[in-house]
C-alpha positions as CSV (number, residue, x, y, z in Angstrom):
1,X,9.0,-12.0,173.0
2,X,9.0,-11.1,169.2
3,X,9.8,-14.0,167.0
4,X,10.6,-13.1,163.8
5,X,12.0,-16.7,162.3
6,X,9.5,-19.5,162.6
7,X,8.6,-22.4,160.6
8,X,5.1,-24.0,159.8
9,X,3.8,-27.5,158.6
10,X,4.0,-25.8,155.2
11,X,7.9,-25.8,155.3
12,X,9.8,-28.0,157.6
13,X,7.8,-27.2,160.7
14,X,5.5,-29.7,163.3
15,X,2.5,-27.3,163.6
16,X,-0.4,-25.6,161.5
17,X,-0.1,-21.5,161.8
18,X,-2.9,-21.5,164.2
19,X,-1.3,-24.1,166.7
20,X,1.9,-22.1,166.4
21,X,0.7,-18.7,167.3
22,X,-1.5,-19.8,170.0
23,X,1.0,-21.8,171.9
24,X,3.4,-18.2,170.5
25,X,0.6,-16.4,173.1
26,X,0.8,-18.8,175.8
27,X,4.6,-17.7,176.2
28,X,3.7,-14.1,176.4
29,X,4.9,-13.0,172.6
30,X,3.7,-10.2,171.4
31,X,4.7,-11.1,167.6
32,X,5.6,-13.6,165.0
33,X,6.7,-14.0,162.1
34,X,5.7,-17.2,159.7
35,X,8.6,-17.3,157.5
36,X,8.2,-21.0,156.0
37,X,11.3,-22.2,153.8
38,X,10.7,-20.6,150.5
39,X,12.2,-20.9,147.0
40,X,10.3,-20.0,143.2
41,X,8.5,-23.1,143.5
42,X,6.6,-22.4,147.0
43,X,6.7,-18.5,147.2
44,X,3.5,-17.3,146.4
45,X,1.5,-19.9,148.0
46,X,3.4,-19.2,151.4
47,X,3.0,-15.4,151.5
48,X,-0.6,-16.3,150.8
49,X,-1.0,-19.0,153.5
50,X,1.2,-16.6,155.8
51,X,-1.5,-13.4,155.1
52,X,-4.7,-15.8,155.3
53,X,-3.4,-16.5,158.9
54,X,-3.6,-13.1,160.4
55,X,-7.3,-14.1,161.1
56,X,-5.9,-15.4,164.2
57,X,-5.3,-11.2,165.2
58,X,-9.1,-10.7,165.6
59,X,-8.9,-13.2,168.2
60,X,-5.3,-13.3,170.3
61,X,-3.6,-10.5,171.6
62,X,-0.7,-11.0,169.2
63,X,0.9,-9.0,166.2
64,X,0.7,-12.2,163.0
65,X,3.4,-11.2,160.4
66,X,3.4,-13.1,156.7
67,X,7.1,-13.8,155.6
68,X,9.5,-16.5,154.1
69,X,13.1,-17.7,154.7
70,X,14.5,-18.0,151.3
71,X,16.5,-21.1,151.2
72,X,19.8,-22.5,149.2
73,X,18.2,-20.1,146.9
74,X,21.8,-19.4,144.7
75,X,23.2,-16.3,145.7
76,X,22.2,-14.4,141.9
77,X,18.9,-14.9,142.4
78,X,18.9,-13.6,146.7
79,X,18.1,-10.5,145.0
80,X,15.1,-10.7,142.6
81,X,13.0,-13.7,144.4
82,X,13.3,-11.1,147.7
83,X,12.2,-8.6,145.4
84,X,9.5,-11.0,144.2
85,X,8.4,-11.8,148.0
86,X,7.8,-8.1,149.1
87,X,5.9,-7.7,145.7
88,X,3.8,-10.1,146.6
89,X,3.0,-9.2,149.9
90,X,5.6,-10.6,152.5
91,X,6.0,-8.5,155.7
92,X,9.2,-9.9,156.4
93,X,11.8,-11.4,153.9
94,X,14.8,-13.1,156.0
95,X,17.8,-15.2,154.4
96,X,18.7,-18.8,155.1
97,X,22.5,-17.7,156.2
98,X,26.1,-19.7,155.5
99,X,25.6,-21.5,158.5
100,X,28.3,-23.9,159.4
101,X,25.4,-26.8,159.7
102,X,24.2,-26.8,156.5
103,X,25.8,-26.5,152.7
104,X,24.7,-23.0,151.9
105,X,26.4,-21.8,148.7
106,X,29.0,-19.4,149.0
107,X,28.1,-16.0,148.6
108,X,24.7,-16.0,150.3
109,X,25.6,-14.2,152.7
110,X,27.2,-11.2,150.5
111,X,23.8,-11.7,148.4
112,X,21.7,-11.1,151.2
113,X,23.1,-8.1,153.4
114,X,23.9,-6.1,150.2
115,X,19.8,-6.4,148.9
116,X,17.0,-3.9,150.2
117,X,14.7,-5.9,150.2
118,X,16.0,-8.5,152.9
119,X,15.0,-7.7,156.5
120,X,17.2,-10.3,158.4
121,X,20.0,-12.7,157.8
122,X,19.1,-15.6,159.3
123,X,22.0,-17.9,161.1
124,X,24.9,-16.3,158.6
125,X,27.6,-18.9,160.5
126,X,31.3,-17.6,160.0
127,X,30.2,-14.3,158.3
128,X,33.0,-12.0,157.1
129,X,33.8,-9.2,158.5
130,X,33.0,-6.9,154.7
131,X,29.5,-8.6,154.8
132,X,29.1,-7.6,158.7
133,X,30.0,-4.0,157.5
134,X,27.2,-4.3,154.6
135,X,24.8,-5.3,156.5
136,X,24.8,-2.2,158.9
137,X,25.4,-0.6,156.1
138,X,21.9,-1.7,154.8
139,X,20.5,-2.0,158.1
140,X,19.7,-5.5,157.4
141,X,19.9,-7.7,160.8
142,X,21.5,-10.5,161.8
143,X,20.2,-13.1,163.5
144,X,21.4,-14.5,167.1
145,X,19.3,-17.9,167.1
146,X,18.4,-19.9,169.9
147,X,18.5,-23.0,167.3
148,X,20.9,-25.8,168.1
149,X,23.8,-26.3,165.8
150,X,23.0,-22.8,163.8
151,X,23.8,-21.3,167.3
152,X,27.4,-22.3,167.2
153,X,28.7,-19.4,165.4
154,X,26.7,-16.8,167.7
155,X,29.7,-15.4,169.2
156,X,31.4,-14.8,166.2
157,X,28.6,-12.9,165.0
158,X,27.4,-10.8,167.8
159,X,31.2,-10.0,168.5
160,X,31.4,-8.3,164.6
161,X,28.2,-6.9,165.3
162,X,29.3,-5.0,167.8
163,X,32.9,-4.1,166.4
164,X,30.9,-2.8,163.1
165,X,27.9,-1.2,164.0
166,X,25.5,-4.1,162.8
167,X,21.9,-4.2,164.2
168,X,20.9,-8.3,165.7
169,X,18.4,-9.4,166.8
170,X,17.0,-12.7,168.7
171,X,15.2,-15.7,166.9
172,X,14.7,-18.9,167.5
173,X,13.7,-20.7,164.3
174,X,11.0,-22.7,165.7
175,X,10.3,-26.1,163.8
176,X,9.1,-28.0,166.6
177,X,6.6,-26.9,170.1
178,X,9.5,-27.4,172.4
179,X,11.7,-24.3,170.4
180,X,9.8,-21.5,171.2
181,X,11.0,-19.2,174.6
182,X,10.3,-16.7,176.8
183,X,11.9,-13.5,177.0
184,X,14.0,-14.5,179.9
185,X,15.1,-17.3,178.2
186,X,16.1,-14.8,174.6
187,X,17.4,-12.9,176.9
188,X,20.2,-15.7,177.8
189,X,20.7,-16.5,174.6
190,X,22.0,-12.9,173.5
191,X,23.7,-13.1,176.5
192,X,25.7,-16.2,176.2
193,X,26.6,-15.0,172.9
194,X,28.9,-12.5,174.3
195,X,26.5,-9.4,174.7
196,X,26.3,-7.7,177.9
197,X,22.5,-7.1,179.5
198,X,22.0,-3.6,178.2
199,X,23.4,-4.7,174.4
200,X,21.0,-7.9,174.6
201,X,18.2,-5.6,175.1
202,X,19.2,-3.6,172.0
203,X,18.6,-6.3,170.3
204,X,15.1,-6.7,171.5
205,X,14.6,-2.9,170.5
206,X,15.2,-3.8,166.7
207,X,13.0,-6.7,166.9
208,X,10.3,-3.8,168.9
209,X,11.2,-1.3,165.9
210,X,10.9,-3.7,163.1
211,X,7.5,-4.8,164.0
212,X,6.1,-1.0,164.4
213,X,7.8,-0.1,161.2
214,X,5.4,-3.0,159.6
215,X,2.0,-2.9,161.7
């Protein structure tokens, strides 16, 4: 399992980095990414925390990647804070997406799939089909989550995925012990979203690619 959408005690998470990424290890994943709810008040200070915990490398068989999840940043400013966060060091930059669960100001998702420096669109709800097209485009991912409500809209995405030659790829957005999964259980996911086997595993490729294009 890569897990490139995870949450820490220094966003919204349950767990300290080290808790996360041993129990990460215990279900057989071979990477994560800390991506802690970030905005300009909290970015440095998470890339930093999100760095310093790649101590946990020398120890656990397990690839520890420093990002953020900017969130309800407003759309004109996607673009220079994800900027800002690869500046500073982030590994990976992913997008807190128009998800039908939460009031995410119009235009994020346009904001997000058209900027080079975002990696993944995170949970991007009833996403249009122009902003599916940018994204491949800009070969920026987006995200099939395990997480409950976000999850609603998986269908629609992985279905405009597929019609426009967008990359996904599985998350689950961990906040709590009881979110992480296996692969069997990723595998479902992509799966119940609409994908066949063969596409589901496509999408564990682009997590597999993304990592080596990092470490």
């Amino acid at each position: 399992m890569i897990d490139l959408h995870t949450h820490t005690i220094f966003s919204d998470g349950e767990l300290l980095p080290s808790e996360l990424v041993r129990r990460a290890v215990v279900n057989g994943y071979e990477a994560i990414a800390l991506t802690d709810h970030a905005d300009y008040t909290n970015l440095e200070q998470l890339i930093d925390a999100g760095r310093k915990a790649k101590y946990l490398e020398d120890e656990w068989d397990i690839h520890v990647l420093s990002g953020v999840e900017l969130t309800h940043v407003p759309p004109g400013k996607v673009a220079p804070l994800a900027k800002k966060a690869k500046e500073l060091g982030a590994e990976i930059v992913v997008v807190h997406g128009e998800t039908i669960s939460e009031p995410v100001a119009p235009g994020t998702n346009a904001a997000s799939v058209a900027c080079e420096y975002v990696d993944i669109l995170a949970h991007p709800g009833l996403i249009s089909e122009e902003d599916v097209q940018t994204a491949a485009e800009n070969n920026v991912l987006l995200e099939i989550t395990s997480r409950k409500g976000h999850n609603s809209t998986n269908g629609h995405i992985a279905r405009l995925a597929l019609e426009f030659g967008a990359t996904l790829i599985v998350n689950t957005d961990t906040h709590t012990p009881d979110n992480l999964i296996t692969d069997e259980i990723a595998l479902k996911v992509a799966m119940g979203a609409g994908l066949s086997e063969a596409r589901a595993m496509e999408a564990f490729k682009a997590s597999k690619k993304k990592v080596a294009e990092i470490v």
